[in-house]
C-alpha positions, 0 to 999 in steps of 0.5 A: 357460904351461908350469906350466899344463901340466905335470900333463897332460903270409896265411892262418893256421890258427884253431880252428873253435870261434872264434865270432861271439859271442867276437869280439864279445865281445873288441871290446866289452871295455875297454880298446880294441883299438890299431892304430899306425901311423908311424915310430920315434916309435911303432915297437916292434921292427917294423924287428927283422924287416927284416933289411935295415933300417939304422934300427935300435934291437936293440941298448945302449944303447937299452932301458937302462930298458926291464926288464932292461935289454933293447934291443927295437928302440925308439929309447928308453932306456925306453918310447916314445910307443906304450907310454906312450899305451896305458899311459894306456889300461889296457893292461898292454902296447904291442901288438906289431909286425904282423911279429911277430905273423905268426911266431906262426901259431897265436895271429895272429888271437886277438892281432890282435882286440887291436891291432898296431903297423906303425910302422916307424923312418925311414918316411914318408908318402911311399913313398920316404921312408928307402928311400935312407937306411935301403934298407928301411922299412915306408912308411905306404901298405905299413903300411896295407896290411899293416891290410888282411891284419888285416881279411881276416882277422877278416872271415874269422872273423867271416863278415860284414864288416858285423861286422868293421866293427863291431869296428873301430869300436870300435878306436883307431887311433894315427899318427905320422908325417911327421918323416922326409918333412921331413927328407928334403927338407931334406937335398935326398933327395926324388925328384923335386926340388920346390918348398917349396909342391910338397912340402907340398901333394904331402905332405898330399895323400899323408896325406889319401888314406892316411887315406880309405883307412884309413876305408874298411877301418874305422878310425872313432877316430883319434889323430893325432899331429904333427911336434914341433920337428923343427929343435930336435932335436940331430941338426939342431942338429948339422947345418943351423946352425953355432952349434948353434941351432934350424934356423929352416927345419925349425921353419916346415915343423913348424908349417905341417904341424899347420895343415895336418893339423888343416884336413884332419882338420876338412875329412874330418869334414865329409865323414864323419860318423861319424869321431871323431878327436883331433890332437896339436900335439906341436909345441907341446907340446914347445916348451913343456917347452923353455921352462920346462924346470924346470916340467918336470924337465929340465936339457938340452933341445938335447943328445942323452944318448946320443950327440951330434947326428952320432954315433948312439947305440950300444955305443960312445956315451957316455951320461948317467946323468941320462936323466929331465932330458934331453929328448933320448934320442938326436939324434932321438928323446924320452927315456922321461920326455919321451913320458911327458910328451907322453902325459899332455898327449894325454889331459889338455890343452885344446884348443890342445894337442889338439883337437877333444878330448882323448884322455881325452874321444875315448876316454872314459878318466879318468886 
């Protein structure tokens, strides 16, 4: 099956000279304004401006591959999953952090007509999620809410908010996110203490209500991205079994959060008629590399090459020379060739890997 597979794989000074007609013109252009959402599978410097942060990737030997050898807060040795996604879009960059964006007072509400990324390395769909073991993260409810400046904000331009709505309509809304949540509760970090059943209802309840209100401030094109083999990671080999094996446990947590997440995306189309959406079964679509690892150019599957499993990656890690044969840039996160993969397989696999449809059918893209 991996054969099958593997080619697919606030307010801020503005220019009154602003028009309704430019910002309309802007929405329609090609390719689509990207707004991002998650944690560090999608964070592109967002946790740079948090000073308090401990999930952090400013510094070698993340961004080894990245031009000019240059750290930028992607926990990566290259591009991440944003980067090669929008890549796929036509988008000669990934769009910068909303922080980022806010230093930059003059251009905010030009750049913000195309994107931003509020991911934020060791955030979760709960609000509690990495504050214990980061002490500073941007939660998915406080990245929405950060969204809702970015629609003030054009609504303020454009005078209307039937017009905002139709801009963002035409935009892409990228999320990834809930790896940190399982984790969480496997290290026993979850406040309150709750049953395996209590947890998975209290987390899908959670993303369904974050999802309703990110409708309701005008996202209609969502790509939604699920929990990879999150027991097959170095970090959980390392630490939930003695024998460096899978960690059975995190892997059924994985699997049951695609279900889960697929059912609610059927349920809230149901509801809604005018939402399109894709779901990505990055559970699946990882699975797969690790069992033709050939098929797909990787010699390790189960070592982090930057790092080990307990030892994060940092000026002090050893790292390995052969990054495009690893999967693992670090013990959490994909190597550059690995989001490359995943990103190609978003926009060309059948249905059992994405589904209703696929990135290139949901964003009418060819590639």
């Amino acid at each position: 099956m991996a054969k099958r597979y593997a080619s697919y794989f606030l307010g801020v000074f503005v220019s009154v000279s602003v028009t309704l007609a430019l910002l309309q013109a802007e929405a329609a252009a090609a390719p689509p304004a990207v707004y991002i959402f998650g944690d560090s599978s999608l964070d592109v410097g967002t946790n740079d401006f948090i000073p308090e942060c401990l999930a952090r990737a400013d510094f070698s030997f993340n961004g080894i591959d990245f031009p000019y050898s240059k750290p930028t807060g992607r926990f990566s040795n290259g591009l991440n999953t944003a980067d090669q996604i929008v890549k796929l879009l036509g988008l000669k960059m990934s769009p910068p952090p909303f922080l980022y964006l806010l230093h930059k007072p003059s251009t905010f509400k030009q750049n913000i007509l195309q994107g931003a990324n509020f991911a934020s390395g060791g955030s979760g769909i709960l609000n509690t999620t990495g504050k214990q073991q980061y002490h500073r993260v941007i939660s998915l409810e406080e990245q929405i809410q950060q969204f809702s400046t970015i629609r003030s904000n054009i609504t303020n331009m454009t005078g209307s908010e039937a017009e905002t709505d139709s801009i963002l309509s035409k935009a892409f809304f990228l999320i990834s996110i809930g790896s940190n949540d399982i984790f969480e509760y496997l290290l026993n970090l979850t406040s309150p203490p709750m049953s395996i059943p209590e947890f998975n209802v209290t987390l899908i309840s959670t993303y369904e209500n974050h999802l309703k209100t990110l409708y309701d401030l005008g996202a209609r094109t969502l790509g939604i991205l699920t929990v990879p083999p999150i027991g097959c990671f170095p970090f959980a080999r390392a630490v939930f079994t003695p024998n460096g094996s899978c960690f059975e446990q995190a892997e059924q947590l994985a699997q049951g959060f695609y279900v889960e997440v697929a059912a609610l995306l059927t349920k809230f189309s149901s509801e809604v008629q005018d939402i399109r959406y894709s779901v990505g079964n990055t559970y699946l679509m990882t699975t797969t590399m690790m069992e033709d690892t050939l098929a797909f150019g990787f010699r390790n599957i189960s070592a982090a090459c930057c790092g080990n499993g307990t030892y994060a990656c940092n000026q002090t890690a050893s790292f390995c020379a052969n990054r495009n044969e690893y999967l693992f840039w670090d013990r959490f996160h994909p190597s550059e060739r690995a989001s490359e993969l995943v990103a190609l397989t978003l926009f060309g696999a059948s249905e059992n890997l994405v589904a209703p449809i696929n990135f290139s059918q949901l964003l009418g893209v060819n590639i």
